[in-house]
KOLTOR-169118 format. One record per residue (C-alpha): residue in three letters; x, y, z. Coordinates in steps of 0.001 Angstrom, whole numbers, padded with zeros to 6 digits, always signed. Each point is the difference from the previous one (the first is absolute). Layout:
N
ALAXYZ
...
END
This chain:
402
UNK-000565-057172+116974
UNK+002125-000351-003454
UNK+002860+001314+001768
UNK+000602-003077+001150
UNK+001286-001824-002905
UNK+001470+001894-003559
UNK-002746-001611-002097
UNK-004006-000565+000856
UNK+000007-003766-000568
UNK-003333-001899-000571
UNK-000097-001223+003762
UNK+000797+003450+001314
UNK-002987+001396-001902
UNK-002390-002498+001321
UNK+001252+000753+003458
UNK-000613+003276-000035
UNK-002832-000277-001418
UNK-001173-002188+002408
UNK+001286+002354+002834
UNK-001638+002956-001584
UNK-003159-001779+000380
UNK+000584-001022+003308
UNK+000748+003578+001531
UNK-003402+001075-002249
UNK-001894-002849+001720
UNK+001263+000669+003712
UNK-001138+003974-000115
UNK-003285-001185-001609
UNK-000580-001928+002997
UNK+000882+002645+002937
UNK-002052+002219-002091
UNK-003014-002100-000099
UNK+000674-001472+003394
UNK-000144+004116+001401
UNK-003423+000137-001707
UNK-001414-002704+001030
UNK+000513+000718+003792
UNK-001061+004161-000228
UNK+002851+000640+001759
UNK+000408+003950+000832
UNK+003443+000243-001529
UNK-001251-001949-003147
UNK+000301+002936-002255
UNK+003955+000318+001227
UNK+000486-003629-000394
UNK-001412+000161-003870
UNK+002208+003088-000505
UNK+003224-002018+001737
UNK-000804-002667-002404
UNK-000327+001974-002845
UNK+003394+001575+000499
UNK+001572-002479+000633
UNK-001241-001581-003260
UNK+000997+003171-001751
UNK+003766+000021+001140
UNK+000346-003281-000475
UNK-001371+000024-004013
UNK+002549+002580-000256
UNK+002893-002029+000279
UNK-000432-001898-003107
UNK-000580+002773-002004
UNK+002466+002182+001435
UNK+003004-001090-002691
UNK+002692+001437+002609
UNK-001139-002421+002424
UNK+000349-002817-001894
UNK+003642+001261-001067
UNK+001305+001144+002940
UNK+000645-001824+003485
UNK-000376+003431+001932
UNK-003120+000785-001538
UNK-001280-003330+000538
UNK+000882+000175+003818
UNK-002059+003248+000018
UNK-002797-001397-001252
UNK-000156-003073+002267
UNK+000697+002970+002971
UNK-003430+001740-001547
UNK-001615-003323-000227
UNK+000560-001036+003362
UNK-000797+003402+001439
UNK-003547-000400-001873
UNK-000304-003833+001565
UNK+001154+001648+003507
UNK-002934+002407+000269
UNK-002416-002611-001366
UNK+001206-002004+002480
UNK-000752+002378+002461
UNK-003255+000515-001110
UNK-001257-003592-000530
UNK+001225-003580+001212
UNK-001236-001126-003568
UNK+003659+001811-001015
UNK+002262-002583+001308
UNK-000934-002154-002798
UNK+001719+002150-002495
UNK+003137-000770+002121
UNK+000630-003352-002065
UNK+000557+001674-003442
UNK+002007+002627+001767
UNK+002411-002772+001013
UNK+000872-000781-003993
UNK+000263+003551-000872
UNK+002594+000529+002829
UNK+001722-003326-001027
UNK+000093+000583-003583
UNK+000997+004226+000286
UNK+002273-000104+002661
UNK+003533-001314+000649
UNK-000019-003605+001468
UNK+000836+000753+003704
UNK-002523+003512-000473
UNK-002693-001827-001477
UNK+000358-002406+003102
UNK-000190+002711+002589
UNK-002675+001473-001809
UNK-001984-002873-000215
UNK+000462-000511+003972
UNK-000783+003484+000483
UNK-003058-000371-001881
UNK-001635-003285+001958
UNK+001109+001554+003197
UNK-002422+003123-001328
UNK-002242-002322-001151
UNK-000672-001921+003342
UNK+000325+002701+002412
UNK-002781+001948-002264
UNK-002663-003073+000038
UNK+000897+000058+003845
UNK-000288+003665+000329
UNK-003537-000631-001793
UNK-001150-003247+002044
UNK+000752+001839+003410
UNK+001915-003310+000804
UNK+003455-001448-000956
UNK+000380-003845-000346
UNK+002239-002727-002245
UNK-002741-000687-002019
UNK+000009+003432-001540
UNK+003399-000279-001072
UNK-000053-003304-001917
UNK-001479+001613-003103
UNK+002153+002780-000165
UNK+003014-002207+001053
UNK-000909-002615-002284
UNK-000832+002377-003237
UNK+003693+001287+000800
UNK+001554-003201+000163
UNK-001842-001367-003677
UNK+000902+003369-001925
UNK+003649-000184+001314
UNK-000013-003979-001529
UNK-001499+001152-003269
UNK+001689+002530-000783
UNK+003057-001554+001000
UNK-000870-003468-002240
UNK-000658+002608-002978
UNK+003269+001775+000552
UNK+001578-003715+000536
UNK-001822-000805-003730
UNK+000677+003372-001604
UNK+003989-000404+000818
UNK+000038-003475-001397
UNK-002144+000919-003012
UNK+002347+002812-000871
UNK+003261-002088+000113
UNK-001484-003074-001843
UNK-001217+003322-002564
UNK+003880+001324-000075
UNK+001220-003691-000210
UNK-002246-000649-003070
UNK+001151+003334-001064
UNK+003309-000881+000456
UNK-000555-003396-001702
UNK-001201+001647-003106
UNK+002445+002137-000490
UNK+002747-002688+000511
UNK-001587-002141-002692
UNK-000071+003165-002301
UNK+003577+000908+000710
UNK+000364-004444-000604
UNK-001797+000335-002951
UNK+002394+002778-001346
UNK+002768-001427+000849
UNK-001135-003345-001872
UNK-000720+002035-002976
UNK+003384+001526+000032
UNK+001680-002828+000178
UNK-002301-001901-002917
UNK+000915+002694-002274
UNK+004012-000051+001120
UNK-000025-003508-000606
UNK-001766+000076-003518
UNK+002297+002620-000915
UNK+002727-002689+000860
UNK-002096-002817-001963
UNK-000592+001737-003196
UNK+004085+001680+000259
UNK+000855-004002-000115
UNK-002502-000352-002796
UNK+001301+002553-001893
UNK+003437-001043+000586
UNK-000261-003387-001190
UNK-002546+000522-002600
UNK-000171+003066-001922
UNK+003958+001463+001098
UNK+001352-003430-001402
UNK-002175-000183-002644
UNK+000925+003211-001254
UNK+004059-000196+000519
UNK-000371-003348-002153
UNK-001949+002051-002770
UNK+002741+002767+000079
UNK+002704-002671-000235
UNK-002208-001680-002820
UNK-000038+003275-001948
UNK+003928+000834+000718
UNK+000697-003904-001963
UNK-002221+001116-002659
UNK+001227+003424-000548
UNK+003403-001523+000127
UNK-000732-002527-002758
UNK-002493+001851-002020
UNK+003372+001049-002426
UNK+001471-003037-000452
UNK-002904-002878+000481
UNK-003372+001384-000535
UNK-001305-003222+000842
UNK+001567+000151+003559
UNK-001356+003427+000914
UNK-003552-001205-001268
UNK-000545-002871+002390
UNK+001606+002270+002964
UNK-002723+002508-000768
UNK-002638-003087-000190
UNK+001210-000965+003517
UNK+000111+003257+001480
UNK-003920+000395-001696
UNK-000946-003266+002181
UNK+002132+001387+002836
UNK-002234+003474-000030
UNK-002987-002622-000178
UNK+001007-001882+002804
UNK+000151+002983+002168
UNK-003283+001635-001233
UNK-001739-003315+001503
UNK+002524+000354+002968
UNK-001221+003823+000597
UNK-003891-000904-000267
UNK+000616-003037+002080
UNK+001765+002531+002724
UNK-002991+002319-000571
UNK-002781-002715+000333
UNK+001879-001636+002802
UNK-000867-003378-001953
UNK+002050-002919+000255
UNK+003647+000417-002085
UNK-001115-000938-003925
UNK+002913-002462+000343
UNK-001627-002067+002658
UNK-003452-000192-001917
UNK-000493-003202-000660
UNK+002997-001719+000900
UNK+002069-001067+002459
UNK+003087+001466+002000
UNK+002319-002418-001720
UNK-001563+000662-003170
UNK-000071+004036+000084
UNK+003833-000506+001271
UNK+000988-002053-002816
UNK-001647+002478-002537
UNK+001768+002776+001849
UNK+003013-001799-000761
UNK-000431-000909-003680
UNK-000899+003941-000675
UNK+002960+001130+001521
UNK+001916-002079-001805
UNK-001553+001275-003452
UNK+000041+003477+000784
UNK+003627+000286+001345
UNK+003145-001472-000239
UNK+000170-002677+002979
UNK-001283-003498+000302
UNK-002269-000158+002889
UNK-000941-004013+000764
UNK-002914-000674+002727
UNK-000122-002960+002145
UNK-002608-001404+001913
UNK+001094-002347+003242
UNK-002935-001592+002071
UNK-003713-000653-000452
UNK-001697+003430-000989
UNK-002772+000674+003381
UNK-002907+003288-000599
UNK+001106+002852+001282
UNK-001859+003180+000703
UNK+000321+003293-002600
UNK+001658+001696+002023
UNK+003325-002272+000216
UNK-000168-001036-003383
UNK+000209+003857-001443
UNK+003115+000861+002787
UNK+001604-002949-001410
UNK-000454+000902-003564
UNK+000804+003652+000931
UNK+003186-001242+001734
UNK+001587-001783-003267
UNK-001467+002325-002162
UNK+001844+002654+001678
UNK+003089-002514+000658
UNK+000347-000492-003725
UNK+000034+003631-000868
UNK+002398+000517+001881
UNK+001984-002634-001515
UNK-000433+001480-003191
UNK+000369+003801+000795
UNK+002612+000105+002662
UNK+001532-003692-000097
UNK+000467-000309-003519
UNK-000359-003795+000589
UNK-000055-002299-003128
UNK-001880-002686+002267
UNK-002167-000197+002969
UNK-001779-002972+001693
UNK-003513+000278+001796
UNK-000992-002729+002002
UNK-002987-000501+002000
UNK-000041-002309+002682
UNK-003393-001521+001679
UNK+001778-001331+003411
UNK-000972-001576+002394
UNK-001026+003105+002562
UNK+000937+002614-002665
UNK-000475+001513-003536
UNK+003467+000909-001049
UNK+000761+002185-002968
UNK+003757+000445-001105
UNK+001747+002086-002895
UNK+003573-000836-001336
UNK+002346+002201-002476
UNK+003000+000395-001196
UNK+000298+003827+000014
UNK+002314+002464+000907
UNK-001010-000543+003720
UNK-000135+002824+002814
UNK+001272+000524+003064
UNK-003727-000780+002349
UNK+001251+002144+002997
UNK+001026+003075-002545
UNK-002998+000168-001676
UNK-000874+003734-001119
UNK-002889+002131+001525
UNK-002742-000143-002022
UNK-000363+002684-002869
UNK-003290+001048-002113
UNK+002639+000281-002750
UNK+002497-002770+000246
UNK-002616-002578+001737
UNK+001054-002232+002727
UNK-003441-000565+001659
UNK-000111-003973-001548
UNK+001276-001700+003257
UNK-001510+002146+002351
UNK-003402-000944-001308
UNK+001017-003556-000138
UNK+000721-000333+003619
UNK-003219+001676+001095
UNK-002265-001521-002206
UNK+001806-003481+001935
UNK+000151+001991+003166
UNK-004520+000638-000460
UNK-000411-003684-000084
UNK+002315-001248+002949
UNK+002333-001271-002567
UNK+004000+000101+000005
UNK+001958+001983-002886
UNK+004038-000624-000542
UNK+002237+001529-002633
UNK+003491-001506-000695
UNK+002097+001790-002454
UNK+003784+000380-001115
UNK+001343+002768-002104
UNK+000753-001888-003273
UNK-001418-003345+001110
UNK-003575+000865-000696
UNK-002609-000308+002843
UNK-003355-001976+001256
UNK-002483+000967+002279
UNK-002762-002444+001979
UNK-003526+001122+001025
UNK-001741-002515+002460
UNK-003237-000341+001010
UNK-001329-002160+002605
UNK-002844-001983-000549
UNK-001886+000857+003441
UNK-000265+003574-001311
UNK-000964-001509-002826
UNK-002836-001888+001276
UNK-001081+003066+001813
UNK+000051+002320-002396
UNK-002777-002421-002219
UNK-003072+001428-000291
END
């Protein structure tokens, strides 16, 4: 009967279990029925049963039957030629008709296993008939009706079985979706850190290093003539190098930026400010416009990133003797705005970005506004300096609080 279905499922088991145990239980009974009435054919009828009994133990055991269709459809032939001259022999036989009916059903091709299963209760009556001496509609209920509750079972369990297996191959399907999901997620986490700690590296440890080699160029170009010169340029370059140590662990630990510890946004920008100032030459002022309101981490460090990388490139590419930051608490917004006086650029000719020569700064800028549904504008002039404006509205910002 495991031909039936690829896998033996708990339910099949127990059916055919139960079915084995049935066919045992019906040739028990013709057997002991044929003793108990000394018939003169009782010896045949034992033997019949026995046979019978015999092929039919030999289909489970038989591996080709339960792997091929064709060998299975012999079988149930041998079976029911057993049953047929049991039959003949005793009217206890028709019994054995009933599990017949789910072998058929569960061997054979739908519309086979149909015919067979009419052949068989056709058999099945006109036998008991043959062996009452008299035909009437009484006789074929049984039969009729042991046809009729085989062909519902089996059909419910195929019904079951069909629905079982696609809910199985949904789930299936389901699981690996989420995997492929999941995959895809983690993908796409790692492209975007990439991206994060590229902007971090950018405007942390890339600046801080071009302002330490600029540092050291002043002080090898005044270590002839002023000593004194080159000596503080090295000191500033030696807090510079500090400064970006405490940057890298930061990036490493993925703590909050060491310039934020402690302090506020205004605060950290007017520090940013004052060191700029010392360590190169441009006066860099900070304003503060509107009442300062919490803000999570996360905007706070892409607003600090933003000037920070603003101002070196005022410094390295501008050459600006001045900038102005100004944060602005507005009424729907957080506003940040830088302001020099450099050589300016040209913002729709701006080169491709190089490992060598730079040019990632505004890039980063816009998507670190861009990640937190804010707006990003550069205005610049060749010669006339340039500013640039990073907004953030404060219904992101309220969202993004933890």
């Amino acid at each position: 009967m495991t031909t039936i279905v690829p896998a033996r499922a708990p339910a099949l088991r127990a059916l055919t279990l139960c079915l084995h145990l049935l066919v045992l239980g019906l040739l028990v009974l013709a057997v002991g029925r044929a003793l108990a009435a000394d018939r003169p054919h009782t010896g045949l009828v034992i033997a019949a049963a026995i046979t019978c009994g015999l092929v039919y133990a030999a289909g489970p055991v038989v591996p080709r039957v339960r792997r091929s269709r064709k060998a299975a459809a012999l079988w149930l032939v041998l079976v029911g030629a057993a049953w047929l001259v049991l039959l003949a022999l005793s009217a206890d036989g028709v019994w054995l008709a009933f599990p017949l009916y789910f072998l058929q059903l569960h061997l054979l091709p739908r519309r086979a296993g149909l015919v067979a299963v009419v052949i068989t209760a056709v058999v099945a009556i006109a036998g008991y008939g043959a062996h009452q001496g008299q035909f009437g509609p009484a006789m074929a209920i049984g039969p009729a009706l042991g046809a009729a509750v085989a062909v519902a079972v089996v059909r419910g369990y195929q019904t079951l079985y069909r629905e079982s297996e696609q809910r199985r191959r949904l789930i299936q399907e389901l699981t690996e979706t989420r995997a492929d999901l999941a995959a895809a997620q983690h993908t796409a986490g790692m492209l975007a850190e990439r991206e994060r700690l590229a902007r971090e590296i950018h405007d942390t440890v890339a600046q801080g290093l071009s302002s330490i080699q600029l540092l050291l160029r002043a002080a090898g170009r005044a270590l002839p003539t002023a000593p004194d010169n080159a000596a503080r340029y090295v000191d500033q370059a030696r807090q510079a190098a500090a400064d970006d140590l405490a940057e890298v662990r930061r990036i490493v630990a993925a703590l909050t930026p060491p310039t934020l510890e402690g302090a506020t946004l205004a605060g950290a920008l007017e520090r940013l400010c004052a060191t700029t100032s010392t360590r190169h030459h441009i006066a860099a002022r900070f304003h503060l416009a509107g009442d300062p309101v919490p803000l999570p981490p996360s905007h706070e460090v892409a607003l600090l990133r933003i000037v920070q990388s603003a101002l070196a490139n005022s410094v390295h590419h501008g050459k600006a003797t001045s900038a102005e930051v100004t944060l602005s608490y507005l009424g729907d917004e957080i506003a940040v705005d830088v302001v020099d006086d450099g050589n300016g650029f040209d913002p729709d000719r701006l080169p491709a970005p190089d490992p060598e020569s730079g040019g990632f700064g505004l890039a980063a800028m816009r998507a670190r506004v861009r990640a937190l549904g804010g707006t990003f504008t550069v205005e610049s002039t060749p010669g006339h300096g340039s500013a640039l404006a990073a907004h953030l509205p404060f219904d992101t910002v309220a969202e993004a609080r933890p």
